[in-house]
C-alpha positions as CSV (number, residue, x, y, z in Angstrom):
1,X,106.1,72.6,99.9
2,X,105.7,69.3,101.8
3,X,102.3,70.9,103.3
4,X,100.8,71.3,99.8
5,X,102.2,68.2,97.3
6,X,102.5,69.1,93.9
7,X,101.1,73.0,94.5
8,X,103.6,74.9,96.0
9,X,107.2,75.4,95.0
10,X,109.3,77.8,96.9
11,X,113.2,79.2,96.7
12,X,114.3,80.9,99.6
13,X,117.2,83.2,99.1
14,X,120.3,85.3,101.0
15,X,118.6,88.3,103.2
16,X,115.9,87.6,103.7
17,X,114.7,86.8,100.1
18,X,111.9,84.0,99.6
19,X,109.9,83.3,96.4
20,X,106.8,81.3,96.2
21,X,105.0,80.4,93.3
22,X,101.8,78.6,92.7
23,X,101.5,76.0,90.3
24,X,98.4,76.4,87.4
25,X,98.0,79.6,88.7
26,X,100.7,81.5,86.8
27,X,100.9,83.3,90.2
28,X,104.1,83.8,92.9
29,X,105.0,86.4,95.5
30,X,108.3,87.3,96.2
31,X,108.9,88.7,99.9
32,X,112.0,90.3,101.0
33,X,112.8,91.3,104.7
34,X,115.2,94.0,105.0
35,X,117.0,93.1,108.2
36,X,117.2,89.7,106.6
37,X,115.2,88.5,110.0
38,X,114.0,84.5,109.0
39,X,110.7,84.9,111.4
40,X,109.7,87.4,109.5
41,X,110.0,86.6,106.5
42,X,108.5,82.8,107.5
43,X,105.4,84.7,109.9
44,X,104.9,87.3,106.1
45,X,105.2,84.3,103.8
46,X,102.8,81.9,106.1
47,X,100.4,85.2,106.5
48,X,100.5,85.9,102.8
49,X,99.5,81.9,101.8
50,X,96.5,81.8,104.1
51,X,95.1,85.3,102.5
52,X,95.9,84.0,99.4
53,X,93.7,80.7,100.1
54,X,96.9,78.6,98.8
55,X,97.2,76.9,102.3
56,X,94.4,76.1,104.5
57,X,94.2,77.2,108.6
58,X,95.3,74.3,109.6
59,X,98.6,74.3,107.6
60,X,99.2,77.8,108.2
61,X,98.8,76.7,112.1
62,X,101.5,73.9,112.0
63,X,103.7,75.8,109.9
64,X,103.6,78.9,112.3
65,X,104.8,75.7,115.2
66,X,107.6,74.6,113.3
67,X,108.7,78.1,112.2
68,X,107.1,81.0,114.7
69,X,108.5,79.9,118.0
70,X,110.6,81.8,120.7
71,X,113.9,80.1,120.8
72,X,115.7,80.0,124.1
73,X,117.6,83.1,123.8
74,X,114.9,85.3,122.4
75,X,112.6,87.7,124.2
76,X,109.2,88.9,123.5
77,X,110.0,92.8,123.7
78,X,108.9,95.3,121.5
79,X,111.8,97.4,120.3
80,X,110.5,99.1,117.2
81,X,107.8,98.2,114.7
82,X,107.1,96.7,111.2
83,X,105.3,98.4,108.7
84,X,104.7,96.9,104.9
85,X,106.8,99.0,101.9
């Protein structure tokens, strides 16, 4: 929200739950991650705006910096895959 003043508004919720809504546009999406997993529910949400056009490259690129990157107990392994209900 503090990436877009005044357009976006956004709730995030338990499990994985996050609502964003677009202001004039009478448009929102809501996302929810089963596993509750915050990355992926920030990397869908930030993946989702861009597509949508409601937040430029640029923003999409310093949001994925604050909220995509490997803290210092996590690995990159593949362990399963993610597919879209």
């Amino acid at each position: 929200m503090r990436q877009t003043p005044g357009e976006l508004i956004s709730k995030s919720g338990a499990e994985g739950v996050q609502s964003i809504g677009m202001l004039g546009e009478g448009m929102g999406l809501a996302i929810k991650v089963i596993d509750g997993a915050k990355t992926a529910k920030y990397a869908i949400a930030i993946h989702l705006l861009q597509q949508l056009g409601w937040i430029t490259p640029s923003v999409a690129e310093a949001l994925g910096e604050k909220f995509l990157t490997l803290g210092q107990y996590k690995r990159l392994e593949v362990i399963g895959e993610l597919s879209i209900l």
